[in-house]
VOPAGU-2260 file (C-alpha; in pm, 1 decimal, decimal comma):
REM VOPAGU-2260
SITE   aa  ch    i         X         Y         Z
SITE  UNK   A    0   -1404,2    -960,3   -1087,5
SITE  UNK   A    1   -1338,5   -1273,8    -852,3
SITE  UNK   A    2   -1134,3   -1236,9    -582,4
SITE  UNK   A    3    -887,5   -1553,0    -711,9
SITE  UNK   A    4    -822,0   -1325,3   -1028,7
SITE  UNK   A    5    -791,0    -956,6    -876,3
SITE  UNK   A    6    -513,9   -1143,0    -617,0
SITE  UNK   A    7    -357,4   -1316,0    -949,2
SITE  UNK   A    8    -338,2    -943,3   -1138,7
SITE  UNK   A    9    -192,7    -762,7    -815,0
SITE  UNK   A   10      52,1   -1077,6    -842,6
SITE  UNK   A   11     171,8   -1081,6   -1173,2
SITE  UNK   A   12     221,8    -672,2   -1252,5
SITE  UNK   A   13     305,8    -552,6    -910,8
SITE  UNK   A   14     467,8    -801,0    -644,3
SITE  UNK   A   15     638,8   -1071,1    -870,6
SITE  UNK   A   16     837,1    -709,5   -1031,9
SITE  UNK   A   17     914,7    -546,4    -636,1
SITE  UNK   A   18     659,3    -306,1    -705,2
SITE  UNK   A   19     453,0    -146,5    -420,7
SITE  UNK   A   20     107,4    -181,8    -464,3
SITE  UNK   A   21    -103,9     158,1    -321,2
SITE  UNK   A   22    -492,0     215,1    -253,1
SITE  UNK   A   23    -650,4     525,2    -137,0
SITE  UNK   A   24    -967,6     650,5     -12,8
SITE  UNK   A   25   -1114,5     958,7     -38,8
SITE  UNK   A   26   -1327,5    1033,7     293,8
SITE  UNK   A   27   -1400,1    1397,6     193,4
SITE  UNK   A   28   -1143,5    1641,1     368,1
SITE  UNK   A   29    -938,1    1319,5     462,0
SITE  UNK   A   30    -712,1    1034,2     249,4
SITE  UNK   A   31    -662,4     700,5     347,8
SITE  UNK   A   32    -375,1     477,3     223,1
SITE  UNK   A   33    -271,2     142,4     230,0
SITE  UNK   A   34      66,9      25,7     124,9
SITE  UNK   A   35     143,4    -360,2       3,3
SITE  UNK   A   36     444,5    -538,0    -138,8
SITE  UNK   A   37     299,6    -869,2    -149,0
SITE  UNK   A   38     453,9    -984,6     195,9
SITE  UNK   A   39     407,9    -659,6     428,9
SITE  UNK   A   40     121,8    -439,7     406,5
SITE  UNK   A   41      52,1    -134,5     614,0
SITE  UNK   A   42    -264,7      49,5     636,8
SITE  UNK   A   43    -416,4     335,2     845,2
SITE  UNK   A   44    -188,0     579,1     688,4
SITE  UNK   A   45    -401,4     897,6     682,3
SITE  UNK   A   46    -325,6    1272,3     485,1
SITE  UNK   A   47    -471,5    1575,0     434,7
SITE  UNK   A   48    -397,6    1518,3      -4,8
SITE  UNK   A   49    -408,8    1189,6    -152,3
SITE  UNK   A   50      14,5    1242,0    -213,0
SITE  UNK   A   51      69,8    1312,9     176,4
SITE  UNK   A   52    -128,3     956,0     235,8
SITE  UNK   A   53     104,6     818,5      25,1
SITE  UNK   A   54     395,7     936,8     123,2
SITE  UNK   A   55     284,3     823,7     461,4
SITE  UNK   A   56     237,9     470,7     382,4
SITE  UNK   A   57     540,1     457,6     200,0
SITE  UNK   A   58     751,6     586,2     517,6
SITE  UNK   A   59     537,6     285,9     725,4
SITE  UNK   A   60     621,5      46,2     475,0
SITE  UNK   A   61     953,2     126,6     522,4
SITE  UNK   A   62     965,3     169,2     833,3
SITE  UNK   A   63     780,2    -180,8     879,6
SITE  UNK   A   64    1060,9    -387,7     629,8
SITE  UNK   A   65    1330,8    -217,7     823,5
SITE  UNK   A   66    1194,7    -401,2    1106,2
SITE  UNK   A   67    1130,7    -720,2     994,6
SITE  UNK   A   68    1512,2    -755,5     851,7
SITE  UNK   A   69    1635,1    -662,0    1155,0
């Protein structure tokens, strides 16, 4: 898939809507997340279960707009 149409996709069903957009990777006994809402993206959120990453990058993410408003 080109790189113009995967950025067009993550566009049109998950940051026009609010949505956060998450990707984890399995690295055997560890998961690594990365959290993106189209304008703030966070990454080297690690867990010991793919949820915990999550969780963890959607605390930074939080954390991170919190931040940036003020």
């Amino acid at each position: 898939m080109p790189a113009w149409l995967w950025n067009f996709w993550y566009w049109f069903w998950y940051f026009r809507k609010g949505k956060v957009a998450f990707h984890v990777v399995d690295y055997g006994d560890i998961y690594h997340a990365i959290a993106s809402n189209g304008k703030v993206t966070v990454c080297n959120c690690y867990g010991s279960t793919r949820d915990s990453a999550i969780e963890m990058a959607a605390f930074k993410l939080k954390k991170a707009l919190e931040e940036e408003s003020g």
